[in-house]
N, C-alpha and C positions, 0 to 999 in steps of 0.2 A: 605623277602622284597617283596613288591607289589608294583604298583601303578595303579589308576584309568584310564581305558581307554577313559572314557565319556569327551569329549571337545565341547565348545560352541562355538557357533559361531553368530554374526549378517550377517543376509541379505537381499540385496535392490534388488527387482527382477522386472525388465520391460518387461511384456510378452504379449500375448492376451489371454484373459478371453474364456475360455473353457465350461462353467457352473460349477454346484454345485453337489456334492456327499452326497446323505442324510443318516441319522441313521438307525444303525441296527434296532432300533427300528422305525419302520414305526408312530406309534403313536405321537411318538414326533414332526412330517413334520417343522424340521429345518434344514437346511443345515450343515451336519459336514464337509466338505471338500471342499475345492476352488481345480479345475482343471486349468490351465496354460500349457500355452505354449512359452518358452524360448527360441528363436531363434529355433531351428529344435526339438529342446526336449521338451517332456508333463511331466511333474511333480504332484505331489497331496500337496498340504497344508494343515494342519487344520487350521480351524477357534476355535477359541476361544469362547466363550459362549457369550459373549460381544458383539463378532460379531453377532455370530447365531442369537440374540434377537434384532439386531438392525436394521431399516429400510433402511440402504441407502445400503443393497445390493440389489440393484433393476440391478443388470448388465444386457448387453446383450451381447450373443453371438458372438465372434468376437473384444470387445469392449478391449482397449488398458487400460493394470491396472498399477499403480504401486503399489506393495507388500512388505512392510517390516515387520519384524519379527525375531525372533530368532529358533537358530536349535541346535540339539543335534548331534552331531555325532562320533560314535564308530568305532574306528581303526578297534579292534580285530574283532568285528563282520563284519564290512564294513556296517555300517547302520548309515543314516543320516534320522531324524527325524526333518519338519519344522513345524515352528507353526507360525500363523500371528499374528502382532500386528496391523496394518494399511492398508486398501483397498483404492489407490484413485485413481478412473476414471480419465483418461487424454483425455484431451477437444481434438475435432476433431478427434477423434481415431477412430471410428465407420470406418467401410468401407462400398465400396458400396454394396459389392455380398461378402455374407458369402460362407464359403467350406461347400461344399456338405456333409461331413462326418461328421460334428460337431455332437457331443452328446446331451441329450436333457438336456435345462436347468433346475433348477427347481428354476429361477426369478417366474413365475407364481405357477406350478405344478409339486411336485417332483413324477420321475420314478417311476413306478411300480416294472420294474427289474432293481436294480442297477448292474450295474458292479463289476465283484470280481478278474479283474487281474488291478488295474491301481498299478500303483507303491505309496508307499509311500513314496518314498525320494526322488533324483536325480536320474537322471541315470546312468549308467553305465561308459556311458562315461566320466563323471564328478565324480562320487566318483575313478573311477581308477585313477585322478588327484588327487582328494583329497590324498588318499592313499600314491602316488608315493611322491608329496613334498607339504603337505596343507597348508605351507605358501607360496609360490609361486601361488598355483590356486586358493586362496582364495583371492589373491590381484589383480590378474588380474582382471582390465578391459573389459570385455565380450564388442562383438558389439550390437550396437542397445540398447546401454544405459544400460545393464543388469550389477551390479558391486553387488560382496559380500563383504561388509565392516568388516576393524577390521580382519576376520582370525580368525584362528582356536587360542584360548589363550593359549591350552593346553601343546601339545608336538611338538610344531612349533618352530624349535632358532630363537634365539634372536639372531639378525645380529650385535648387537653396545653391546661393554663392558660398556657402559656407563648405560648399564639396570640394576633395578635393582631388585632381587629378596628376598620373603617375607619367611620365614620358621617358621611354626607353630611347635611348641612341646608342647604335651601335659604333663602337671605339676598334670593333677588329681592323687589323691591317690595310685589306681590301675596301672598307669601305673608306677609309682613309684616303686611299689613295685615288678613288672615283668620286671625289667631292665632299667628303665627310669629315674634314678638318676643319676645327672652329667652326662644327654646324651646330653645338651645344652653347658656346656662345652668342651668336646668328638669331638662334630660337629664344633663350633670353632675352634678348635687346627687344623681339618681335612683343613676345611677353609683355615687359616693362610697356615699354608704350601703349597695351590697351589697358593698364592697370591689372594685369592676372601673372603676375611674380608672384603673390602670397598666397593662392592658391593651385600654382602649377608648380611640382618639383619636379626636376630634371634630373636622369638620372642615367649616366654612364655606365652603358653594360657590351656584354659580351658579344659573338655572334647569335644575328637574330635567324639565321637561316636562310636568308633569301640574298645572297651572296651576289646575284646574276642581275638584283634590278637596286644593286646600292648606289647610296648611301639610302640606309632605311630607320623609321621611327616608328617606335609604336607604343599607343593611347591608350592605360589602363583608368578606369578598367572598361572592359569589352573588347582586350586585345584587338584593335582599330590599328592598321597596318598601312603605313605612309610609304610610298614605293619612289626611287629614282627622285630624291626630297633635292633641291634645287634651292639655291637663295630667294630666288621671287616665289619659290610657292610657300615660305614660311608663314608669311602674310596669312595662308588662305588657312593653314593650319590654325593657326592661333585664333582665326573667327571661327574656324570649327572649335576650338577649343571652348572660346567661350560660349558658344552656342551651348556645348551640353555642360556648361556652368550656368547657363541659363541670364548671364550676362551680357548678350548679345543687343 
């Protein structure tokens, strides 16, 4: 039995514009990376292609942005990966005297030497939040407007019984035939007896992809990914289940 480490998340980020980190490839002179700064923390984002090619990042240094976007982020590793969907300048944000250390932008001209230590994720002190309990740091309301919306979907409980959760099994051939017959029933029965049949639907689908380690399930939402599922590990599933039904 396995499951997927990888969890998503949305985020609204209120910070001051840093400049821009351009491509490996010098050739291309478009910006891959927006620099931020989040209350006392520097952060790195990509940009999107969309962005990169689009004319209204004219930012300046200093300049008040609001950021939203989507992010990846990996338990096992401790690596949070953000990507932007939206840049937009907030009016009267400009200050009068920028910090003396700012980096250079490249609104006009990108670096010659980029930089090779910025972080690509949050920092430190923010994934050890994430880490320690990501549905509690991911709801909080940061100061100075900073909020990450929504939370981690993945291996976050679910606070109310009233949730309810999706479970994929795959019906393809193969997994049929590596133990995956009457595993939809199996998981029912596993169900019924901790009392979470009226909040689990089961649901018979297609192939899941992972053909090589079936018969396989998997937990929406936070696509949660049950590998090589076996009759005695149904058990262990179903307390997972209620665990993020928070009926445990």
């Amino acid at each position: 039995m396995g499951y997927d480490y990888q969890q998503q998340l949305e985020f609204n980020f209120e910070g001051q514009f840093l400049g821009f980190v351009g491509p490996a490839n010098k050739s291309d002179y478009l910006p891959k990376y927006l620099r931020v700064r989040v209350l006392s923390e520097e952060m790195q984002i990509k940009l999107p292609k969309a962005l990169r090619l689009a004319g209204g990042l004219n930012l300046q240094p200093g300049e008040r942005i609001l950021v939203t976007g989507r992010g990846k982020f990996n338990r096992y590793a401790r690596e949070l990966k953000l990507k932007a969907a939206q840049i937009v300048p907030l009016p009267n944000s400009l200050p009068n005297s920028l910090p003396n250390s700012l980096p250079n932008s490249l609104s006009d001209n990108l670096p010659d030497n980029l930089p090779n230590n910025l972080p690509n994720s949050l920092p430190d002190s923010l994934l050890n939040s994430l880490v320690d309990d990501p549905a509690d740091s991911l709801s909080t309301t940061l100061t100075n407007g900073c909020e990450i919306l929504n939370g981690l979907v993945s291996a976050a409980p679910v606070n109310s019984a009233k949730s309810k959760i999706k479970v994929l099994v795959c019906q393809k051939s193969g997994c049929l035939k590596k133990g995956g017959r009457g595993l939809c029933e199996a998981l029912q029965q596993a169900l019924c007896q901790r009392n979470l049949d009226q909040h689990v639907t089961i649901k018979p689908t297609g192939c899941l992809k992972c053909c090589s380690s079936a018969p396989n399930l998997v937990m929406m939402p936070g696509n949660r990914r049950y590998k090589e599922v076996r009759p005695k590990t149904l058990g262990q599933i179903a307390d997972s289940i209620a665990q993020s039904l928070g009926m445990s």
